[in-house]
MIKEFI-395953 format. One line per 5 residues: number of its first residue (from 0); their letters; for each residue x, y, z of N, C-alpha, C. Coordinates in steps of 0.1 Angstrom, whole numbers, plus 5000, padded with zeros to 4 digits. Atoms other than C-alpha are relative to their C-alpha. Example, Ala and Ser with C-alpha at 12.3 -4.5 7.8 and 13.67 -1.06 7.14 Angstrom:
<pts>
0 = as = 5009/4988/5000/5123/4955/5078/5009/5012/5000 | 4991/4989/5000/5137/4989/5071/4992/5011/5008
</pts>
This chain:
<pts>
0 = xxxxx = 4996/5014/5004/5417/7186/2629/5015/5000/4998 | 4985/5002/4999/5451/7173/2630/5002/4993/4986 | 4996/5008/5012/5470/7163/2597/4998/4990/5001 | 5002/5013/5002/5468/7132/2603/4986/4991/5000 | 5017/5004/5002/5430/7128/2610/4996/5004/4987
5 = xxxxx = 5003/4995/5017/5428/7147/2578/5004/4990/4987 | 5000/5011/5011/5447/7123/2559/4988/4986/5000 | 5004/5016/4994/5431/7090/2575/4987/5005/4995 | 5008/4998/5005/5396/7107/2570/4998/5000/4983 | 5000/5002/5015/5402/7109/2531/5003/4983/4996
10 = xxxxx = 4995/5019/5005/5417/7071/2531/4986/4997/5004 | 5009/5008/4999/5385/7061/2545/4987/5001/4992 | 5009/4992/5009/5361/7085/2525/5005/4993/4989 | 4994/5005/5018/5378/7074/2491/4994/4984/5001 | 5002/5011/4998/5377/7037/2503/4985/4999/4998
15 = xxxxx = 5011/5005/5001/5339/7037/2506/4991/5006/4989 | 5004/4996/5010/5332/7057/2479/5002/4991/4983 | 4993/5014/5009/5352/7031/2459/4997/4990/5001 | 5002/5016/4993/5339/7000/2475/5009/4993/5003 | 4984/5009/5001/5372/6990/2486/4996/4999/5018
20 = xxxxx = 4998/5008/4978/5375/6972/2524/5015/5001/5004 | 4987/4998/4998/5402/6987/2540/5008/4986/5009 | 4993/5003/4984/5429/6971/2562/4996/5008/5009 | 4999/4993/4993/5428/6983/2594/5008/5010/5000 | 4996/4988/5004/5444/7016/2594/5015/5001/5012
25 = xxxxx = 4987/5000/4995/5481/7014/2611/5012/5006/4994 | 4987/4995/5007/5513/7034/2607/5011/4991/4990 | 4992/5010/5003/5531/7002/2598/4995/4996/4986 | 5008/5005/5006/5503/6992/2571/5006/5005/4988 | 4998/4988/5019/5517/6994/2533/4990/5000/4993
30 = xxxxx = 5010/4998/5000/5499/7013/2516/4999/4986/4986 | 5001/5010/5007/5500/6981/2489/4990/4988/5004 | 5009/5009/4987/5480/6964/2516/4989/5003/5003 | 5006/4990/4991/5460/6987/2527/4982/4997/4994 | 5013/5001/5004/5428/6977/2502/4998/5011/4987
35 = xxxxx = 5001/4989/5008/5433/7010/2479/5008/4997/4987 | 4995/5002/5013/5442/7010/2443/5005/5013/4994 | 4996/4991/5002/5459/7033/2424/4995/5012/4997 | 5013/4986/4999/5431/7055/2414/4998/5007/5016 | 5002/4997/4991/5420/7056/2452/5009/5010/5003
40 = xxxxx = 4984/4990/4994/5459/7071/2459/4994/5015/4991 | 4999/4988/5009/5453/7096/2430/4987/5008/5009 | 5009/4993/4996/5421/7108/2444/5002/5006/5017 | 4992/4998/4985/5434/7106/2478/5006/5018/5000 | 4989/4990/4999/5462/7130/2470/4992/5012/4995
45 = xxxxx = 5011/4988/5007/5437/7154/2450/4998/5004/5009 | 5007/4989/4989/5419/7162/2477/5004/5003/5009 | 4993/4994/4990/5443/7161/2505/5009/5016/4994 | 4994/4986/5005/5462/7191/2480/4987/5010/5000 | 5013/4994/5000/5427/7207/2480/4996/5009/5012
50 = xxxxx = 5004/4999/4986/5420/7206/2515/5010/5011/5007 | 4983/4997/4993/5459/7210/2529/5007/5012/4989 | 4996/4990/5004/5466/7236/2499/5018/4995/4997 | 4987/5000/5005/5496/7216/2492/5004/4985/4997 | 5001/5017/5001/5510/7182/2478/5016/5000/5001
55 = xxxxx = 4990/5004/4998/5541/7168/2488/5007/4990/4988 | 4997/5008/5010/5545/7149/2456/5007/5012/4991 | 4993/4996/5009/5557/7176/2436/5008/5011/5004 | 4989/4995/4994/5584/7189/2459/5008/4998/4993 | 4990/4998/5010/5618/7195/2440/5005/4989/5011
60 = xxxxx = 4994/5008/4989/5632/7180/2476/4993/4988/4999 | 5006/5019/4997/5609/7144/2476/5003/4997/4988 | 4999/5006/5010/5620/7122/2456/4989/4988/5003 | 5003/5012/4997/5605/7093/2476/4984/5001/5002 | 5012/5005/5001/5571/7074/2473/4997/4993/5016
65 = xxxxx = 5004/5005/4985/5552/7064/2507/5000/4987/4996 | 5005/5009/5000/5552/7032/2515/4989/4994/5011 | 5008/5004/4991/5533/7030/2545/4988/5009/5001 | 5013/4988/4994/5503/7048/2559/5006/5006/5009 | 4986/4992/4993/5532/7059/2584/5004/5015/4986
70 = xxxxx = 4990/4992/5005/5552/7077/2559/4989/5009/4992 | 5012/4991/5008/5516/7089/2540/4999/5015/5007 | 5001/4994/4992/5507/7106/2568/5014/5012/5005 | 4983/4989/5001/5548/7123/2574/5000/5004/4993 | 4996/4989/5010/5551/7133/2542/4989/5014/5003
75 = xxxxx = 5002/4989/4998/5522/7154/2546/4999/5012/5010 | 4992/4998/4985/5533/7162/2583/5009/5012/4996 | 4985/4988/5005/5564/7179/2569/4998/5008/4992 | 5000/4987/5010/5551/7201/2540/4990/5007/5008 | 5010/4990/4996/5528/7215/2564/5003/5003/5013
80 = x = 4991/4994/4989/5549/7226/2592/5005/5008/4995
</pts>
């Protein structure tokens, strides 16, 4: 599986676990948009560090917060290269 199927699989897994109705799932899509709440994100990011063995949130180098399901997806793109 490709990082990015890995993320997208967790957005959608969390979503129905939550009863949340996503947006359609697009790079462009903020994640503000997207149907997910802030818990979802937290749980999100849990298990993608779980899975992927690493979280891009508590990089010394990221300062910055995703805004899209684009950049969700990159961030974890780049700590795992």
């Amino acid at each position: 599986m490709t990082i990015r199927s890995i993320v997208l699989t967790q957005i959608t897994e969390v979503a129905a676990e939550h009863d949340k109705q996503l947006a359609p799932l697009t790079d462009s899509l903020p994640l503000l948009d997207s149907g997910l709440d802030s818990l979802c994100l937290a749980v999100i990011v849990a298990r993608l560090e779980d899975e992927l063995g690493t979280d891009p949130f508590s990089s010394a180098d990221n300062d910055t917060f995703p805004v899209t399901i684009g950049d969700l997806v990159a961030m974890y793109e780049s700590v795992a290269a």
